[in-house]
C-alpha positions in Angstrom: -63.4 -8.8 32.0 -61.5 -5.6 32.5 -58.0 -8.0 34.1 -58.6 -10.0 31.2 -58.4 -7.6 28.5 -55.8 -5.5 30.8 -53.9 -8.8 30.0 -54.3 -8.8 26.6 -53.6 -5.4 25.8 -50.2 -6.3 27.6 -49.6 -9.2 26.2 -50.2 -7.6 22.7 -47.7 -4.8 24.0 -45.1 -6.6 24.4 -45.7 -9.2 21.2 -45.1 -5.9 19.5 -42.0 -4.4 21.3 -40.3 -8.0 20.8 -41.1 -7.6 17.0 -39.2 -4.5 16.6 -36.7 -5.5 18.8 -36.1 -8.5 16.5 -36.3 -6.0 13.3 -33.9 -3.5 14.8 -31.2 -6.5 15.5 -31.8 -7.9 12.3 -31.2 -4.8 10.5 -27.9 -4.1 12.4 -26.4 -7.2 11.4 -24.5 -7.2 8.3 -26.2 -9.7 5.7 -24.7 -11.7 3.1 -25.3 -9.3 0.5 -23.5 -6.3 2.1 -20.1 -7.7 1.4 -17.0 -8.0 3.5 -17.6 -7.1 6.5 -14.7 -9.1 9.1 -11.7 -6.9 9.3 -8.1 -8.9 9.4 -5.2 -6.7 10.2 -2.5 -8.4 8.2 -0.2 -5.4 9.5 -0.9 -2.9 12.1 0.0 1.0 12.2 2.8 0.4 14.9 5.3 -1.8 13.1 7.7 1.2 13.3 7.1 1.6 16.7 10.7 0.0 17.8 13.5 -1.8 15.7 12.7 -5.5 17.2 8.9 -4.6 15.7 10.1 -3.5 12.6 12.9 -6.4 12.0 9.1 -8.9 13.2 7.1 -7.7 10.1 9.7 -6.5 7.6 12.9 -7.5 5.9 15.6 -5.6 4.0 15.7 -4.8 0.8 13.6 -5.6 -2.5 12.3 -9.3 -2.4 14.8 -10.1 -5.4 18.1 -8.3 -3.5 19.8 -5.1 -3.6 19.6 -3.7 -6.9 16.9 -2.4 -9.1 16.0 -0.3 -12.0 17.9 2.9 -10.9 21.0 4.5 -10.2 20.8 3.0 -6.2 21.9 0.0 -4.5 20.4 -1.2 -1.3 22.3 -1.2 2.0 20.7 -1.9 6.1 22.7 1.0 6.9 20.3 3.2 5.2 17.0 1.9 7.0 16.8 3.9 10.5 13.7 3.3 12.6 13.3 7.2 14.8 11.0 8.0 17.7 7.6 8.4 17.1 7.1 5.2 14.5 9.1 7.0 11.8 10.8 4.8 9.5 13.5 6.8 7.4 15.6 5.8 4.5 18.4 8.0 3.2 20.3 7.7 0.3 23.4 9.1 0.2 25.7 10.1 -3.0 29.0 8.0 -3.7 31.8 8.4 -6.2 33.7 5.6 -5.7 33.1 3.7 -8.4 30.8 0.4 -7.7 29.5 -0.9 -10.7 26.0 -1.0 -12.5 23.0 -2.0 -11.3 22.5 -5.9 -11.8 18.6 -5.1 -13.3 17.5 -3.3 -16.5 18.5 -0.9 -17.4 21.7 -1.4 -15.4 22.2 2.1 -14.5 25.8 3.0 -12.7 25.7 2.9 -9.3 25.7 6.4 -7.3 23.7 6.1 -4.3 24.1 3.8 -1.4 20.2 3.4 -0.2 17.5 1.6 1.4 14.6 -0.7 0.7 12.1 -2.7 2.9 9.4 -5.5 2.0 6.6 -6.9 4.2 7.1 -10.7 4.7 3.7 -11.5 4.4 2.6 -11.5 1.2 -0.8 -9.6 0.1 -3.6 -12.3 -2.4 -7.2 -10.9 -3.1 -9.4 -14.3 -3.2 -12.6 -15.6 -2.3 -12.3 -15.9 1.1 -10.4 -12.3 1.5 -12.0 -10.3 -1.0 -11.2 -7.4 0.1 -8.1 -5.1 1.2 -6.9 -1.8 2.4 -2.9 -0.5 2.0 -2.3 2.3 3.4 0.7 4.1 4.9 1.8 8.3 5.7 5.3 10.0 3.5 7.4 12.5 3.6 9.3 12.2 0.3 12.1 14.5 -1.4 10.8 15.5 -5.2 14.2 17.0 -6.6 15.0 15.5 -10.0 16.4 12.3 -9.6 14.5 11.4 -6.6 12.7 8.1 -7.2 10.7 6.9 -3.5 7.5 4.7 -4.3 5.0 2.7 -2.2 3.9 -0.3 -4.1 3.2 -4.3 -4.7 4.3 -6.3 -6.7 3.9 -9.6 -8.2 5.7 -12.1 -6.1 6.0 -14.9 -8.7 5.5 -12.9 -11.6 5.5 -9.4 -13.6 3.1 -8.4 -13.9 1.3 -7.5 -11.6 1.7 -3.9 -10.0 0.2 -1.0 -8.3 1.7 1.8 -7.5 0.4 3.4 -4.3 2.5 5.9 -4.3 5.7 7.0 -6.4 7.1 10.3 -7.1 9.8 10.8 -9.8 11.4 13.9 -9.5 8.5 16.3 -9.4 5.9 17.6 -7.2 3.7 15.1 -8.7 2.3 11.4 -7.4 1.9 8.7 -10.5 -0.5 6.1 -8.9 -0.2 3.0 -11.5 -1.6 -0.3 -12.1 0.0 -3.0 -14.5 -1.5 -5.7 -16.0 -0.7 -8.3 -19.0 0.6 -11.9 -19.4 4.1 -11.3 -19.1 6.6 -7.5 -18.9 6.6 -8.2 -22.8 3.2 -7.3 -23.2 2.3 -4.6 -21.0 -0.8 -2.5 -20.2 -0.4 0.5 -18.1 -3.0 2.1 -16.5 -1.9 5.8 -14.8 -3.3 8.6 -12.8 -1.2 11.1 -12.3 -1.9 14.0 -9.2 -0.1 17.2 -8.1 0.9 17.0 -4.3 1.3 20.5 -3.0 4.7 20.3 -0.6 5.1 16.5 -0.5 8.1 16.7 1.6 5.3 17.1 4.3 3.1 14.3 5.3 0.4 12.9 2.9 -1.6 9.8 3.3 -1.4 7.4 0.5 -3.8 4.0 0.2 -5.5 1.9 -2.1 -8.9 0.0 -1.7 -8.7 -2.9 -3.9 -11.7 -5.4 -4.2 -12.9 -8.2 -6.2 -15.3 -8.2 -8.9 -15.2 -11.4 -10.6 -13.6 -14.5 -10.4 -10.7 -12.4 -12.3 -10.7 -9.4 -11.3 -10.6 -6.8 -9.2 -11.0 -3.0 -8.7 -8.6 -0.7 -7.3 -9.7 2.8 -6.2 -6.5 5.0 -5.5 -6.2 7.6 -3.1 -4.2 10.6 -1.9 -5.1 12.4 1.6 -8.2 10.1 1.5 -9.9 11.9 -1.3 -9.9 9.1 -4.4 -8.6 9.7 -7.6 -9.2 7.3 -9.8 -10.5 3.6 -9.9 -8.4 0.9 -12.3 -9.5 -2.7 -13.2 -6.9 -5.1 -13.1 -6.8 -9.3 -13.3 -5.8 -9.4 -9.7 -6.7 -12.6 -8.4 -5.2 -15.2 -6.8 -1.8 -13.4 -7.4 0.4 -12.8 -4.4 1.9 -9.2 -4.0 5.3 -8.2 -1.9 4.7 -4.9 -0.4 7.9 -2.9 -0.4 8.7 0.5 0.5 11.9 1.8 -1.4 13.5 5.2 -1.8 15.3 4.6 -5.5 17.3 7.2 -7.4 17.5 8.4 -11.1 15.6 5.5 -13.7 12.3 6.7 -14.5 12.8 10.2 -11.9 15.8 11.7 -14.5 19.5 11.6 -13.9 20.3 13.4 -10.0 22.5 16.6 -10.4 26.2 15.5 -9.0 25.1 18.2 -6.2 22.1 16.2 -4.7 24.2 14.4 -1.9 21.5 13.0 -0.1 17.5 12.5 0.0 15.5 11.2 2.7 11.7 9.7 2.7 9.9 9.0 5.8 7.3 6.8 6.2 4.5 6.0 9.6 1.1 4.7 9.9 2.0 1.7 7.4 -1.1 -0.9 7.7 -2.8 -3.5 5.7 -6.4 -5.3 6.1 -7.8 -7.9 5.1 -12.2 -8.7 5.3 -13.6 -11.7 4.9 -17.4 -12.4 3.6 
């Protein structure tokens, strides 16, 4: 009798231990209710890491060509890739006369500078609800300085969300746009003071889906979020581009300003899947 129950007292012990071995495993696995949780790196941190790496992920200028809605046109020239995984884009002054910009509001040309775009193209959906942008600047905030981080709608605008975008003062508007077409407009804007941006800030959205329609997007600066925006996000492809733009929106650059640089590293998007 006393192997026996010995025995059974074992047995029983180790019934129990697999139990909460089961538990424990159980509970460290994600479930289908905790959301995304399978991380896709659509671009990693190092595509600045050398200029064959760069020219592999990114191509020049806006998706749409050279111009845009300020007073700068796009040239390669401007786009350096420096040690360390430092992409920089200058824009320089010229006098020479070169026409107006081909977009709205068809500003006079006075900068020669630079503008990059991801090739692959960013879609919240069903089966990658989730993303992360995300991506470190050093950007000049004189008046007439115009450098954003943003997407964009890649068959359509709207859509747009402004990660990042400075425009001529000390001050980062992070923006979301939404509406059927650029006639009919809604804005949605958070505006944040960015002590010394010419250093190096982190800038990055979360944006996730909420409905078969929508999704949200929290905005953040130095990973500290300020403010969340709703936006019918869908399904709609996004360029990512990286552009350092002059006068437009940022006010019209003193005849003095010869040149402004913005700096970018750490640039990475990521995708999860349920």
């Amino acid at each position: 009798m006393r192997y026996k129950k010995i025995y059974f007292i074992s047995l029983m012990s180790l019934l129990f231990c697999t139990k909460q071995a089961v538990i424990a495993q159980q509970n460290a696995m994600p479930s289908a209710a905790s959301g995304p949780q399978k991380p896709i790196i659509l671009l990693d941190s190092g595509s600045f890491n050398s200029p064959d790496k760069f020219k592999s992920r990114w191509n020049m200028f806006y998706p749409w060509g050279t111009d845009h809605n300020g007073a700068a046109r796009m040239y390669k020239k401007q786009v350096s890739i420096l040690s360390g995984g430092v992409l920089q884009i200058k824009a320089n002054r010229h006098e020479t006369w070169e026409g107006n910009s081909t977009a709205d509001p068809k500003l006079r040309i006075f900068y020669h500078s630079g503008a990059v775009h991801l090739k692959d193209k960013i879609i919240v959906s069903e089966a990658k609800p989730r993303w992360i942008i995300s991506g470190d600047f050093q950007v000049p905030s004189n008046k007439g300085t115009w450098p954003a981080f943003w997407i964009t709608g890649s068959e359509s605008w709207p859509p747009e969300s402004d990660i990042m975008e400075f425009k001529g003062t000390d001050t980062t508007w992070q923006n979301t746009a939404t509406g059927p077409d650029w006639k009919h407009l809604s804005w949605q804007n958070k505006l944040s003071a960015v002590p010394k941006p010419q250093d190096w800030h982190n800038y990055k959205i979360v944006m996730e889906k909420t409905s078969s329609t929508d999704v949200s997007i929290a905005y953040y600066v130095d990973n500290v979020k300020t403010d969340t925006h709703t936006a019918n996000f869908v399904g709609k492809p996004f360029w990512l581009i990286i552009n350092m733009q002059m006068g437009g929106d940022s006010g019209t650059a003193p005849r003095s300003l010869k040149t402004a640089v913005m700096k970018g590293r750490n640039v990475y998007v990521t995708a999860y899947s349920n």
